[in-house]
C-alpha positions in Angstrom: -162.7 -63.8 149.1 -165.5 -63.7 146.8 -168.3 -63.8 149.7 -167.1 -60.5 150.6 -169.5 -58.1 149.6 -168.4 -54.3 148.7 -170.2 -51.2 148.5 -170.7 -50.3 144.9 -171.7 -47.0 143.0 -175.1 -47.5 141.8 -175.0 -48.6 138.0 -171.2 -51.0 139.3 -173.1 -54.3 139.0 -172.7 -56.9 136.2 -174.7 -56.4 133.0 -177.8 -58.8 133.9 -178.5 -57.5 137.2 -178.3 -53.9 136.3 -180.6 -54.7 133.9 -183.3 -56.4 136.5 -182.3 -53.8 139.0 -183.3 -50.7 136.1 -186.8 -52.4 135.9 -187.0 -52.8 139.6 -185.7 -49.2 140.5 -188.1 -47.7 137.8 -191.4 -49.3 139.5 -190.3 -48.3 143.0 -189.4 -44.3 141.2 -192.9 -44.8 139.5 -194.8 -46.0 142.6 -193.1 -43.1 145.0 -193.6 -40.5 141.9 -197.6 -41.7 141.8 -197.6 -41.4 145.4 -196.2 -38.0 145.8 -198.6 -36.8 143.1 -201.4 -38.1 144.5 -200.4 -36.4 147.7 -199.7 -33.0 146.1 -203.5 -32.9 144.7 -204.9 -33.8 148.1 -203.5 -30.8 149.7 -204.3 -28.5 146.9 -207.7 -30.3 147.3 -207.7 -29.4 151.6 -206.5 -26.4 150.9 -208.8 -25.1 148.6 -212.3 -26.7 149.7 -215.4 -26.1 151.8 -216.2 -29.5 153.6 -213.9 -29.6 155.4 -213.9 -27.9 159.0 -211.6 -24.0 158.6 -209.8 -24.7 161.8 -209.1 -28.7 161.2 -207.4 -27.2 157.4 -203.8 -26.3 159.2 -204.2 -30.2 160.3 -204.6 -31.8 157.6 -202.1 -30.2 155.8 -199.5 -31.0 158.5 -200.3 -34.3 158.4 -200.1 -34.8 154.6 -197.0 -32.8 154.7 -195.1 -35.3 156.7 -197.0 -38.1 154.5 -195.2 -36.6 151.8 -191.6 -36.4 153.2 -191.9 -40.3 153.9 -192.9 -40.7 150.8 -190.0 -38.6 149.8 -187.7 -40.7 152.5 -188.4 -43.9 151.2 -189.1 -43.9 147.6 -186.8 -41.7 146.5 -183.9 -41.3 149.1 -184.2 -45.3 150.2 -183.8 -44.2 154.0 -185.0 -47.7 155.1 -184.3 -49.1 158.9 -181.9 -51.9 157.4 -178.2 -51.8 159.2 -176.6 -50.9 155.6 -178.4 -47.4 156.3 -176.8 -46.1 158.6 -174.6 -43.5 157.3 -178.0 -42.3 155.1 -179.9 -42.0 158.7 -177.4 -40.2 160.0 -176.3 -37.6 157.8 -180.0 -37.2 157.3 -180.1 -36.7 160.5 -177.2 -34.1 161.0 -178.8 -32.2 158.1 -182.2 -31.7 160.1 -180.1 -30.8 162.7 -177.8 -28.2 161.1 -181.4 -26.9 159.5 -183.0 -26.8 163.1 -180.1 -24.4 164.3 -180.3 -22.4 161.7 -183.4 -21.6 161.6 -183.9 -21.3 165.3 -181.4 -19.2 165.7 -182.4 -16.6 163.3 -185.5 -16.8 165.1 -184.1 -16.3 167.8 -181.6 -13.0 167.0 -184.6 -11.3 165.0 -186.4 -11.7 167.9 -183.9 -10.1 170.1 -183.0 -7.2 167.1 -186.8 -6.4 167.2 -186.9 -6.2 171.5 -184.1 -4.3 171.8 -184.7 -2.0 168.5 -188.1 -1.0 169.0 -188.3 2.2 171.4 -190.4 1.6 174.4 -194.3 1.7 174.4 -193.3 5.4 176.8 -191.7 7.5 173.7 -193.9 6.0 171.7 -196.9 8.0 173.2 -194.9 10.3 174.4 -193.9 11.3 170.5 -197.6 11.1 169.7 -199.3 13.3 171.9 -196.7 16.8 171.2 
């Protein structure tokens, strides 16, 4: 009985290995934190300079953007492929899922308030030219 292992609240573990455990969590918290930062500057820095081609800006925020929810993924909410990860993957997952609908479906009734709202290009110039 005492191979079984158990899920345990973080902090549950005997005294020694918390104590490793603290050291090894604060490098892996330090290393993501260093790694966000350093990706926070770099858009700032694409955003806000010259060299870089106007069109190819939208780009290379997108792509540091996803960089930084990796980073964000990994370091901080320990979404790793492992089978113990499962559950995290997919409430993750039902969370961009429940965010997807909701946004798309506001886009999607403002969209149809703002067709059926508007009065027709007709009575529009109709209005203007009495």
């Amino acid at each position: 009985m005492s191979d079984a292992r158990y899920d345990r609240a973080p902090g549950a573990d005997s005294a020694p290995q918390a104590q490793q455990s603290t050291r090894a969590d604060a490098s892996i918290y330090s290393i993501g934190l260093a790694l966000a930062v350093l990706l926070t500057a770099t858009s700032f820095w694409v955003a806000n300079t010259s060299l870089l081609w106007p069109p190819g800006v939208g780009l290379g925020l997108a792509v540091l953007a996803i960089a930084q929810m990796g980073v964000h993924l990994v370091f901080f909410l320990h979404i790793t492929t492992g089978p113990d990860n499962t559950n995290n993957v997919l409430a993750l997952a039902f969370g961009v899922l429940i965010v997807s609908l909701v946004v798309i479906g506001s886009l999607w009734i403002m969209t149809n308030l703002n067709d059926n709202m508007m009065p027709p290009p007709e009575l529009m110039n109709l209005h203007m030219q009495h």
